[in-house]
N, C-alpha and C positions, 0 to 999 in steps of 0.2 A: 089307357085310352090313347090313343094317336090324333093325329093331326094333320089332314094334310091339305095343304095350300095349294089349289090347280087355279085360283085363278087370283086377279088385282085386285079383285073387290074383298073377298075373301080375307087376303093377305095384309087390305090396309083395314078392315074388323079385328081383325088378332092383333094388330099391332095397335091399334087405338083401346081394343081390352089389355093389354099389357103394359102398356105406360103410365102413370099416371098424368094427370090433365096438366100440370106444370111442365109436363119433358113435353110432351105432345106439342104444346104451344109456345116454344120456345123458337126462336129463333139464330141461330147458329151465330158465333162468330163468324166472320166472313175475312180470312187473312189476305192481302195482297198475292198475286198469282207472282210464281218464281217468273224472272228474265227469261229462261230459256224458253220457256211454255207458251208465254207470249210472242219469241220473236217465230214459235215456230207456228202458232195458231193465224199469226197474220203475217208471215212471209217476209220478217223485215229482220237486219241485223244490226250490232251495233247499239241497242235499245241502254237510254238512260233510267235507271230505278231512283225514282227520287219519291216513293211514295208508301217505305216503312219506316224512316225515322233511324236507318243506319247509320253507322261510322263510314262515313267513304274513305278515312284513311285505313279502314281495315284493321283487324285486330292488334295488337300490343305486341308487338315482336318479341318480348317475355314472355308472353302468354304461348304464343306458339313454339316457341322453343322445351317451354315446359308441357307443355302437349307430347311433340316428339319423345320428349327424355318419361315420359311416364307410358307410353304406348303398350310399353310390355307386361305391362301391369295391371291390363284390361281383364286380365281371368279371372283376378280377384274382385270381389265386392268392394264398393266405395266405405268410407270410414262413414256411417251413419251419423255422428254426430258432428262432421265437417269441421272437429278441431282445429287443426292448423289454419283454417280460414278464420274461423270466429276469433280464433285468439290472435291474429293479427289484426283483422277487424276492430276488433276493442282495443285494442292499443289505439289504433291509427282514429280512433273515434270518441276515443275518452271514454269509454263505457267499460262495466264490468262484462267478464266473458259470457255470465249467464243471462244480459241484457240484448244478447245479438244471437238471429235465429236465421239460417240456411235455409233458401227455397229454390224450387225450379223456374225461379223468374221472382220478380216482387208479386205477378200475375197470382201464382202458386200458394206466397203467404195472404194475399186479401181472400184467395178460396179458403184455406184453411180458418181465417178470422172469422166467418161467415159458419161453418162447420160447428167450429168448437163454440163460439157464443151468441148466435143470435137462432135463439128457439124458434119455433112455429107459430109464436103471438108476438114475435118482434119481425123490427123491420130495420131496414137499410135506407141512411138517406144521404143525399148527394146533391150539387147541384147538375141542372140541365146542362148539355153540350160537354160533358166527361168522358173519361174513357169508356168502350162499352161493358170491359170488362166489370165494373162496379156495379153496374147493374145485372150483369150476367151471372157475378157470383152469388146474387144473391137469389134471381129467380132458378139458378140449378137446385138448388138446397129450398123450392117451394116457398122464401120467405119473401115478404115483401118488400117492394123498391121504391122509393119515393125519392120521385125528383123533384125539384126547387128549383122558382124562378129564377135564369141567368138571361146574360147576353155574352157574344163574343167578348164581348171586353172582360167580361168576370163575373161571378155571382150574384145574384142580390140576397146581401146580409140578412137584412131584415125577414125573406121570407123563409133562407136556411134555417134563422136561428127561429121562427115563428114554427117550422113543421116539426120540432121537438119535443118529444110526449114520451108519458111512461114508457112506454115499450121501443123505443127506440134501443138501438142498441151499440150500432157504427156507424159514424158519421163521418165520409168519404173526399179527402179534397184534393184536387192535383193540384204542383204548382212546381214548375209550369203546367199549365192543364195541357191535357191533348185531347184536343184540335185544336183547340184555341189558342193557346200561349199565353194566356192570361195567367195573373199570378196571385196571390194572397200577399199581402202585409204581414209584418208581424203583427203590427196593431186589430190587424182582422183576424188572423189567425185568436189572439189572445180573447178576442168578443166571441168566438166562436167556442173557445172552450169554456169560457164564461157562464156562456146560453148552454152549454151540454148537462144533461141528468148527470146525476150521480151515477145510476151504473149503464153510461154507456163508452165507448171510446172514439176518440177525434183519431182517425186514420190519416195519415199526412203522406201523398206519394210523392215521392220527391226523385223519378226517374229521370230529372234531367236536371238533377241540382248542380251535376259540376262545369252543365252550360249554362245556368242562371249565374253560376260563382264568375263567369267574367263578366258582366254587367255590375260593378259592384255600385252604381250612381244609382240603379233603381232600386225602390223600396222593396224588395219581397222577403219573404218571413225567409230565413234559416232553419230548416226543420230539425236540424242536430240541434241546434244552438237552444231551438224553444222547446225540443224533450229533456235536454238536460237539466232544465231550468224549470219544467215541471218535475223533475226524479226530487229535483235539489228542492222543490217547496214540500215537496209528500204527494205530489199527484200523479197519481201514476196511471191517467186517460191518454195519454197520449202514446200512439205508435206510430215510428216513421218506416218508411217502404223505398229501399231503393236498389238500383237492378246495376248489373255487369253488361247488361245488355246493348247499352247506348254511346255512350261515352268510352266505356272500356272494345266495344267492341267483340264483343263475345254475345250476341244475339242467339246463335247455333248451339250456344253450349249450358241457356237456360240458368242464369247463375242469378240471383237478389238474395235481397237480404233484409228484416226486421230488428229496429229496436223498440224497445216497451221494456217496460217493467216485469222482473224477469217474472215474478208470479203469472203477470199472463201471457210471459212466452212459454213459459209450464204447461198449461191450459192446448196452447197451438202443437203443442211437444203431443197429446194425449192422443191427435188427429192425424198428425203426419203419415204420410208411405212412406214406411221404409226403403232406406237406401235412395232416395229418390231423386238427390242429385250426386251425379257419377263423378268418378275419380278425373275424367280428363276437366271438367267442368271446375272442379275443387281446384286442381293445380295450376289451369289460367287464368283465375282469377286472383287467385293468392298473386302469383307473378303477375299480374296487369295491376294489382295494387301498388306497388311499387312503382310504376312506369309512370311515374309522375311525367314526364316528359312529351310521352305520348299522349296524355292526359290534356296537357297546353296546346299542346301543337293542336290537338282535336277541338278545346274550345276556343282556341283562336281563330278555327277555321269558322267555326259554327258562328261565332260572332262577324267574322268578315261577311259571309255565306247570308244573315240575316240582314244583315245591314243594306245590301246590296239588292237583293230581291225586292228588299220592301222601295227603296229607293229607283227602281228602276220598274217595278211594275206597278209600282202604286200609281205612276204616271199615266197606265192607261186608263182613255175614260171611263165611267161603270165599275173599277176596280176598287177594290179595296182591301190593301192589305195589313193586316193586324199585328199589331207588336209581338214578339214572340223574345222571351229568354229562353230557349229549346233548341234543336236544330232543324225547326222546320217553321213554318209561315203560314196561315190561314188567310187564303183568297176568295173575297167576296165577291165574285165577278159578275151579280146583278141578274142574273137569268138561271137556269137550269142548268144544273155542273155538268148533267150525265151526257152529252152529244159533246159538248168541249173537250169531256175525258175520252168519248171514241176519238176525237180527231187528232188529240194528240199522242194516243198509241199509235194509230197508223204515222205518227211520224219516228216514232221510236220515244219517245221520252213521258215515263210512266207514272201518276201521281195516282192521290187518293181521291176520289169522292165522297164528298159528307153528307150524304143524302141519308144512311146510317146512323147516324149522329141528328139526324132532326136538323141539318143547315143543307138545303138539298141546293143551296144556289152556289154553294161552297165549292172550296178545291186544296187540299194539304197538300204543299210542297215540300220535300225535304232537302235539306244542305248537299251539293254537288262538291267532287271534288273540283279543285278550280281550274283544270284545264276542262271539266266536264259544263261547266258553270254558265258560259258564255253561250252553249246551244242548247241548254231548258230555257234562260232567260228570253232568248231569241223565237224560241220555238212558242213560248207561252206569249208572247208578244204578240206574233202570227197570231194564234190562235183566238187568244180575248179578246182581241183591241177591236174596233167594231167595223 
């Protein structure tokens, strides 16, 4: 039998019998549009990106070094089981080798946690105003999402640990969260594994932990510190997520990483694509671990960068900007984000809209380098202030 498609109508029938109802109604990640694409869709140059959460100092000059010196080595397949990372990784982490698991982003391992253990009568739960990816991994794989009451400032406890039932499965926390910047406690993090079933697991994403580690005056959980300390009691729910992507600067090269207990990074092992993060990926990362240096200088900036914005635009009236350990800022500028985000493209300087996220009055900033720093603050200034 053949098939053939002469017309839209036609073609969006086949393709609604072809999906199932979960793909069909899904709606896409939506990533930020590259610099160039923008400055050439509206005529302008010069354009500042302060609206994916980058390293403006740019990757780890070990990292790219060890890119170059591996180039010629592209023919061959990546080492599938990303040895020489995990096993400096667990060094540099205090864990054993078979405790730490290679993904194509921390993004990569919540998809696979979702895959490998949470069936078709489990569910996913998280609080509201998170990444979207936690709910995305869950409704691609048909399973269910449940979000719990927050506010920008952070979760509400009581009704995280309240939507907790047998079939629960992964229970999702940023911290810093993104959009928000909000963060968990230890003391909240530990009520939360408290409140968790027995078979389910406390996911801890801790993509901007080594911007929170310069804050060290405020209260937020240490996610290393609280899985070791669950290994070390016999509890082995907890996994921590964190990525190459932010702080090291290697967003382009897709690199995170899992700790848990290695029986359930077994389990993630059963799920994985092969080969799935590539050789130049493995080598800058390995080298950006080391670059301790680059490391500071990045959350130094991130802390200057946050300090600053919140101090200079929280001044505007109707403004409100939110504490953030990350390198970015959540602004509540009191109206409607999306016509404030046209006007400050047409000036060149590019942010996020949270209208995606369920804060549509919202605006994500991210950390400038600092000679770049002085015309987003100025520019957002222009633009919010009434």
């Amino acid at each position: 039998m053949r098939v053939r498609l002469d017309d839209p109508a036609k073609t969006a029938a086949w393709l609604t019998e072809l999906a199932p109802v979960h793909v069909r109604t899904l709606d896409a990640y939506q990533p930020g549009k590259p610099i160039e694409e923008l400055e050439r869709e509206l005529g302008i140059s010069g354009a500042i990106k302060v609206a994916s959460n980058e390293n403006p100092l740019g990757p780890s000059p070990r990292a790219v070094a060890a890119i170059q010196a591996a180039v010629g080595s592209i023919n061959l397949y990546p080492d599938a089981a990303s040895f020489a990372l995990r096993r400096a990784l667990a060094a540099r982490l205090g864990v054993g080798e078979p405790e730490v698991a290679i993904g194509a982003g921390s993004n990569d391992l919540l998809y696979q946690l979702v895959l490998a253990l949470v069936g078709p009568e489990h569910e996913v739960v998280s609080p509201a105003f998170g990444f979207l990816s936690y709910r995305l991994a869950a409704q691609v794989a048909g399973r269910r999402f449940v979000a719990t009451a927050a506010t920008p400032d952070g979760a509400d406890l009581d009704a995280l640990c309240a939507a907790f039932g047998p079939t629960t499965r992964l229970v999702v926390i940023g911290t810093p969260n993104n959009p928000t910047g909000s963060v968990f406690t230890r003391q909240q993090a530990a009520r939360v594994l408290d409140a968790l079933p027995e078979h389910a697991l406390l996911v801890i994403d801790e993509a901007y932990a080594e911007y929170a580690a310069a804050w060290p005056e405020v209260d937020h959980v240490d996610g290393l510190v609280f899985l070791r300390e669950a290994l070390a009691a016999g509890d082995p729910r907890v996994v921590l997520l964190r990525t190459f992507s932010k702080i090291y600067g290697l967003a382009a090269m897709r690199v995170g990483y899992a700790v848990a207990h290695a029986g359930v990074l077994d389990l993630l092992g059963r799920v994985v694509r092969t080969f799935h993060v590539g050789t130049l990926g493995q080598v800058a990362a390995l080298a950006a671990l080391d670059d301790t240096d680059h490391v500071a200088r990045s959350a130094a900036l991130g802390r200057r960068g946050i300090e600053r914005m919140r101090a200079e635009l929280g001044k505007i009236p109707g403004v409100t900007a939110y504490p953030s350990l990350s390198n970015f800022v959540l602004l509540d500028v009191g109206r409607p984000s999306g016509p404030l985000y046209d006007r400050l493209l047409k000036r060149g300087v590019i942010v996020r809209p949270m209208a995606a996220w369920g804060l549509p009055n919202a605006l994500r900033v991210s950390i400038a380098a600092e000679h770049d720093l002085d015309r987003v603050i100025a520019t957002l200034a222009e633009v919010l202030s009434p």
